[in-house]
KEMARTOR-455170 format. One line per field, with one value per atom (N, C-alpha, C): residue in one letter; atom name; x, y, z. Coordinates in steps of 0.2 Angstrom, whole numbers, plus 5000, padded with zeros to 4 digits. Layout:
BEGIN
rest c(A, ...)
atom c(CA, ...)
east c(X, ...)
north c(Y, ...)
up c(Z, ...)
This chain:
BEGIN
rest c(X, X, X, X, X, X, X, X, X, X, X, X, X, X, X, X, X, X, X, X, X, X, X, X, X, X, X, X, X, X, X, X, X, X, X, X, X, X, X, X, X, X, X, X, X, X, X, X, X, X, X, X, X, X, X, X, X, X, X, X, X, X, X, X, X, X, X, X, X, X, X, X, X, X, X, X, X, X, X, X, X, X, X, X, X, X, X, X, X, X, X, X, X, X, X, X, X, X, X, X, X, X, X, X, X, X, X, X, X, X, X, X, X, X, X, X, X, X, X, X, X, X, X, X, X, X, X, X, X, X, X, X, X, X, X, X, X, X, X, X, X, X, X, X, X, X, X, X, X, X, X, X, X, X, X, X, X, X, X, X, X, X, X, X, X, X, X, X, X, X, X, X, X, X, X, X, X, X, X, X, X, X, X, X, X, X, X, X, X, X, X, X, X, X, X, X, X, X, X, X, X, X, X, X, X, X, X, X, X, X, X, X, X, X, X, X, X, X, X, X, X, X, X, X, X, X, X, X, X, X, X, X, X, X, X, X, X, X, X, X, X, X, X, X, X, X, X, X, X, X, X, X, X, X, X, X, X, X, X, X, X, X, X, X, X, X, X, X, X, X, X, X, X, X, X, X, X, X, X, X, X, X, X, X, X, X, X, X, X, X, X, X, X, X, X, X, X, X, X, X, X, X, X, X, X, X, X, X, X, X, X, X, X, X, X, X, X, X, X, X, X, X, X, X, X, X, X, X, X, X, X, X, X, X, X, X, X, X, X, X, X, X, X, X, X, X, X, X, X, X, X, X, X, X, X, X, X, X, X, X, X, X, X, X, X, X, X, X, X, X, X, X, X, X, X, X, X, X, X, X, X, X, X, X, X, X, X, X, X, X)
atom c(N, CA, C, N, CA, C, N, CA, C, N, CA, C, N, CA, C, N, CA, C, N, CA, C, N, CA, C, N, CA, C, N, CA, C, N, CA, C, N, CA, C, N, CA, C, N, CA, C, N, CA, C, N, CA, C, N, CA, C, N, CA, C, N, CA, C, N, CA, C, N, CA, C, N, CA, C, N, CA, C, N, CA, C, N, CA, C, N, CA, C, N, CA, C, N, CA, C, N, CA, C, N, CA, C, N, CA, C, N, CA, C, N, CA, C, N, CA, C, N, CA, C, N, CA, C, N, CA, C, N, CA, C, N, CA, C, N, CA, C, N, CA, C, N, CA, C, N, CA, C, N, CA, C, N, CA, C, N, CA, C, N, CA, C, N, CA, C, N, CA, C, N, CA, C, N, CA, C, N, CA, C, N, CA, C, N, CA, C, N, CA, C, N, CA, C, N, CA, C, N, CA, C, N, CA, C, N, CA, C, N, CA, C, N, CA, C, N, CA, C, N, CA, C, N, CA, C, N, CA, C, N, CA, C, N, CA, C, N, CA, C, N, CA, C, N, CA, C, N, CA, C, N, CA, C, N, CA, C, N, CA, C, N, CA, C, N, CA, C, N, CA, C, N, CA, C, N, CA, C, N, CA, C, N, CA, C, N, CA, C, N, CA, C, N, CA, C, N, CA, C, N, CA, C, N, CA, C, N, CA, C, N, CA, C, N, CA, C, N, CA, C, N, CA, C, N, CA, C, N, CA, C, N, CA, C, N, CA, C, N, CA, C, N, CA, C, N, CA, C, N, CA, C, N, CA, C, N, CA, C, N, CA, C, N, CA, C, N, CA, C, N, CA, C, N, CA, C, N, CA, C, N, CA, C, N, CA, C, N, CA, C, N, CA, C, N, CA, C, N, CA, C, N, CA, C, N, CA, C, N, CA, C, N, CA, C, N, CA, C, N, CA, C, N, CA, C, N, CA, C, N, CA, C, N, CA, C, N, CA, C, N, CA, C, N, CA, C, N, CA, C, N, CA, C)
east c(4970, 4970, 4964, 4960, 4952, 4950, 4948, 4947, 4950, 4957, 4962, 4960, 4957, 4953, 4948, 4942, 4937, 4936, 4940, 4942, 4942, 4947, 4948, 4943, 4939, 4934, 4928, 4928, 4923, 4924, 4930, 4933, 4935, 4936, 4937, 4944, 4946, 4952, 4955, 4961, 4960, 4963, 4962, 4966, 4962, 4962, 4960, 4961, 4954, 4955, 4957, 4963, 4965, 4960, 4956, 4951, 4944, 4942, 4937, 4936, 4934, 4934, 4932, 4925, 4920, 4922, 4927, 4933, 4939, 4936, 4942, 4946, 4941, 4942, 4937, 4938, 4933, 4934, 4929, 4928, 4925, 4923, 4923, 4924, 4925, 4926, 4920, 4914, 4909, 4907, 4909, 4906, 4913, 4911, 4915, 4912, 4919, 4918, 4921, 4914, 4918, 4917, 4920, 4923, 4922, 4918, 4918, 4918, 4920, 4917, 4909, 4910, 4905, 4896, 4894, 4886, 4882, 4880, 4878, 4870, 4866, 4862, 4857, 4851, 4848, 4849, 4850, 4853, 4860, 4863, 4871, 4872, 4868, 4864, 4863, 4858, 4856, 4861, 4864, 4870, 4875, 4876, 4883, 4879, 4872, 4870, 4870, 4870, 4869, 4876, 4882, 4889, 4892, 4889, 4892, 4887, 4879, 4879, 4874, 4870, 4866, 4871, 4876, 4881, 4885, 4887, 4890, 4886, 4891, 4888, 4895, 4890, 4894, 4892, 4898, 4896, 4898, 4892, 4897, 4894, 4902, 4903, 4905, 4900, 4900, 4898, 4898, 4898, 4891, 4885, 4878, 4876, 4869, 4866, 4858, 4855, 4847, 4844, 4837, 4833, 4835, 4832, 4831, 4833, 4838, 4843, 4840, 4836, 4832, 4832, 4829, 4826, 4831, 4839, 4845, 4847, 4847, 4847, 4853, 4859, 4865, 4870, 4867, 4872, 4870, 4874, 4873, 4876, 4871, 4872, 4875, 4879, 4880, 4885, 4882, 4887, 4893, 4898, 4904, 4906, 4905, 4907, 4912, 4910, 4910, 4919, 4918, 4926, 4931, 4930, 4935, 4933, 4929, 4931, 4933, 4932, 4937, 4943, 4946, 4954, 4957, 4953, 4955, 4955, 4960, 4959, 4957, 4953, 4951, 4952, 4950, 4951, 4958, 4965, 4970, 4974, 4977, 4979, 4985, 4991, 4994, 4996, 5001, 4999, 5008, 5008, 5014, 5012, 5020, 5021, 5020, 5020, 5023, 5026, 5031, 5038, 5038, 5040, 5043, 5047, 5050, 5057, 5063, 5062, 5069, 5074, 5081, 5088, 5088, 5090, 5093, 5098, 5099, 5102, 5109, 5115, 5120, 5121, 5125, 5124, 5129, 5126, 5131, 5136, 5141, 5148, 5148, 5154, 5150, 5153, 5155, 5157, 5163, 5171, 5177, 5175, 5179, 5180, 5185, 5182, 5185, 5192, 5199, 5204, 5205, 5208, 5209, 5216, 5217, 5222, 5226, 5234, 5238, 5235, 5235, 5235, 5241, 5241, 5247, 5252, 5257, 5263, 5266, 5265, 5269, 5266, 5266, 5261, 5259, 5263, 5262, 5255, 5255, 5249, 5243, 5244, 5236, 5234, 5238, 5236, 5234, 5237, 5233, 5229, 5227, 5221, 5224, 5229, 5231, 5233)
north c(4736, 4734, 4733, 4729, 4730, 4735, 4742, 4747, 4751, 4751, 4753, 4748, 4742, 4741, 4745, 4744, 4745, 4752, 4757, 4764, 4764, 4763, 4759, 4758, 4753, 4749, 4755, 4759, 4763, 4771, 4772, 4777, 4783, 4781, 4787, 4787, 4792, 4792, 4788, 4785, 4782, 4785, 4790, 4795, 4794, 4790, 4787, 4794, 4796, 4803, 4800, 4803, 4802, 4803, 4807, 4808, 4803, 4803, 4800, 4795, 4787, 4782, 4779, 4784, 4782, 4786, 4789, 4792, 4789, 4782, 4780, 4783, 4787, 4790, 4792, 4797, 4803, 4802, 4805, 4808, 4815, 4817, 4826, 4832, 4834, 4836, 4834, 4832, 4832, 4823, 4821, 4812, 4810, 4805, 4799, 4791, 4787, 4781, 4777, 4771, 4768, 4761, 4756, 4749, 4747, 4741, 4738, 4732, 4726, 4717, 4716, 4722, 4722, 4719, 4716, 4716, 4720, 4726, 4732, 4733, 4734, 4734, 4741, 4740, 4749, 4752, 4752, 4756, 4759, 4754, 4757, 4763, 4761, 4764, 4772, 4771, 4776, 4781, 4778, 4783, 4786, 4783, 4782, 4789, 4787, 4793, 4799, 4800, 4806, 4808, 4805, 4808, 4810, 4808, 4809, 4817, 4817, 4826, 4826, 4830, 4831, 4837, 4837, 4842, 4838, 4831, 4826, 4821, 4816, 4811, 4805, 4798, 4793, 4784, 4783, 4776, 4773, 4766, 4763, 4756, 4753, 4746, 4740, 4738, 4730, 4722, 4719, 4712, 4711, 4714, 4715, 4719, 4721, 4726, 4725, 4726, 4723, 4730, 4731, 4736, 4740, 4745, 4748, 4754, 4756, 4760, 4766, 4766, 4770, 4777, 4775, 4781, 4787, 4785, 4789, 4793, 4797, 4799, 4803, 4804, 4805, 4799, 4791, 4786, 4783, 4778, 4775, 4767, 4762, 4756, 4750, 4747, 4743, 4736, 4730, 4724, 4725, 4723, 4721, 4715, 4716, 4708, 4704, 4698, 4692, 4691, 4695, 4691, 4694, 4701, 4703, 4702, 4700, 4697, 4691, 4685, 4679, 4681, 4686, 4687, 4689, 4690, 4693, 4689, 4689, 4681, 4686, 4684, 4684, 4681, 4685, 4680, 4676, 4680, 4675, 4676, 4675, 4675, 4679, 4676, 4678, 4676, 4678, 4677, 4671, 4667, 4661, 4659, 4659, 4656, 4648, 4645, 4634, 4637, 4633, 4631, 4624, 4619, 4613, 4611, 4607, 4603, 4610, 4608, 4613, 4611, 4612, 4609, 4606, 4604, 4601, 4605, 4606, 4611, 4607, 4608, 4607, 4604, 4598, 4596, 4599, 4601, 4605, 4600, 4605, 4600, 4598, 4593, 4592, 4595, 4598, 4599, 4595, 4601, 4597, 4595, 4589, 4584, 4591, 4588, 4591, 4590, 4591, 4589, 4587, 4580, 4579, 4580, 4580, 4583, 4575, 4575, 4569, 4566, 4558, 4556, 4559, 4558, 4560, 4554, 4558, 4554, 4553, 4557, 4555, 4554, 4551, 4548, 4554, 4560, 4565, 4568, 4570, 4573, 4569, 4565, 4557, 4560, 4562, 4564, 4569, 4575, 4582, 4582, 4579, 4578, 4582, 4581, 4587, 4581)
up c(5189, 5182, 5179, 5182, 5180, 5178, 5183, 5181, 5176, 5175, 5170, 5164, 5162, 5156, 5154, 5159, 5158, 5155, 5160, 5156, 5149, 5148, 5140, 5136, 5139, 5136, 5135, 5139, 5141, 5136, 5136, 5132, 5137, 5143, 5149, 5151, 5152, 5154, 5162, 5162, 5170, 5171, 5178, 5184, 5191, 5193, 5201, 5206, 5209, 5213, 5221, 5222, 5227, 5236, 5234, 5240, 5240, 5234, 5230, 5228, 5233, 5229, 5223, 5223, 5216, 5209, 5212, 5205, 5203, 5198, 5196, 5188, 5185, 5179, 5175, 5171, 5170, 5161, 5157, 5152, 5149, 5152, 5155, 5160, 5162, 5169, 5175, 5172, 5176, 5177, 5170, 5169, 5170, 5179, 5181, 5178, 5181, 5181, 5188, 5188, 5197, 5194, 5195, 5195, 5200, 5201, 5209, 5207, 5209, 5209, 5214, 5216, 5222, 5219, 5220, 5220, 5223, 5220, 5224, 5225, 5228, 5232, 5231, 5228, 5228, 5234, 5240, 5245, 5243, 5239, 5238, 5233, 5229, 5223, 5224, 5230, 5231, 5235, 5238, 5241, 5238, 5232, 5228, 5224, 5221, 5219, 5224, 5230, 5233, 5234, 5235, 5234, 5228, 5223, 5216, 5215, 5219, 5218, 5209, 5210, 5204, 5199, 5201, 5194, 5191, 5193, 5191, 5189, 5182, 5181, 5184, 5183, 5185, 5180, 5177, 5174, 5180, 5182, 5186, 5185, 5185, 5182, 5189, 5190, 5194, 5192, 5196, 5195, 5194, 5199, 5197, 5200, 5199, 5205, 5207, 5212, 5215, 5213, 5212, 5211, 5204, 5204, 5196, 5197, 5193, 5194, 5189, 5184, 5180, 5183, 5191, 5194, 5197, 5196, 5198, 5191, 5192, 5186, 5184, 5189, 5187, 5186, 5189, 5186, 5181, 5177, 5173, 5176, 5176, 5180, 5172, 5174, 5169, 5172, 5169, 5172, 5170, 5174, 5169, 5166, 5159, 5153, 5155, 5156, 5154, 5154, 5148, 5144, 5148, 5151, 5155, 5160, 5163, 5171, 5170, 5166, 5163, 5164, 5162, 5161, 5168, 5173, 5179, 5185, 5192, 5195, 5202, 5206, 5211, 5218, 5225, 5228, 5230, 5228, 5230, 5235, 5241, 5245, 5244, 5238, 5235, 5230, 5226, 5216, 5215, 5219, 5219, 5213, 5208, 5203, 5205, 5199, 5199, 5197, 5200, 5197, 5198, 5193, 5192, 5190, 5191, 5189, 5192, 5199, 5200, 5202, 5201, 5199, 5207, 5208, 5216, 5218, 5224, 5229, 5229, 5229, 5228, 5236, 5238, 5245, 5249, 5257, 5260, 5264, 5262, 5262, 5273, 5274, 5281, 5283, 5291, 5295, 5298, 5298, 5299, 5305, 5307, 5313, 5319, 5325, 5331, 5332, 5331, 5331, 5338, 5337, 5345, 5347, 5353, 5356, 5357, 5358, 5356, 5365, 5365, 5372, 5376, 5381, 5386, 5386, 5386, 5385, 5390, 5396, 5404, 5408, 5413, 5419, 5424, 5425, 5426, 5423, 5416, 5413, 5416, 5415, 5419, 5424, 5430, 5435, 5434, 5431, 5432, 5424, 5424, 5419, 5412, 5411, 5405, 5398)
């Protein structure tokens, strides 16, 4: 959903490359875009630029990045704002609504009694236990 904003936001088309992580949508056939929450690191930097290839270009949108990305000269490094990461939750185990004030559960009716069998009525029965 993030990525499918930012597209938007960016003016790129969203079509996520099924082989290619760092393609999550394009605006020419050559210039991508990759979305990450990640804190990316001039090493990552630098990788990300050797896979995307000098005949390609690449916007790439994260949380922050270390070192100076100037010197990559097929990416284009940029934070992702503020207002849309606000709008977006992280982090959640899983996404359980509140629900309050729920009707009460209707009481389970009890369980019929054992029907007992009549006492013996002839001194015979007593003796053979019947």
């Amino acid at each position: 959903m993030l990525a499918e904003a930012l597209c938007k936001l960016e003016g790129f088309t969203y079509a996520p490359s099924e082989t290619l992580y760092w393609q999550q949508g394009h605006s020419t056939e050559s210039d991508f875009i990759y979305v990450t929450t990640q804190n990316l690191s001039h090493a990552q930097l630098i990788q990300l630029s050797e896979d995307v290839g000098s005949d390609r270009t690449l916007l790439v949108l994260c949380m922050a990045f270390r070192g100076d990305p100037s010197d990559l000269t097929n990416l284009t490094v940029k934070k992702i704002p503020k207002q849309i990461l606000h709008r977006c939750e992280y982090g959640h185990d899983d996404y359980s609504l509140k629900v309050e004030n729920l009707p009460q559960a209707p009481p389970k009716p009890e369980p019929p009694l054992p029907k007992k069998s009549p006492p013996p009525s002839h001194p015979d029965q007593l003796a053979l236990g019947l």
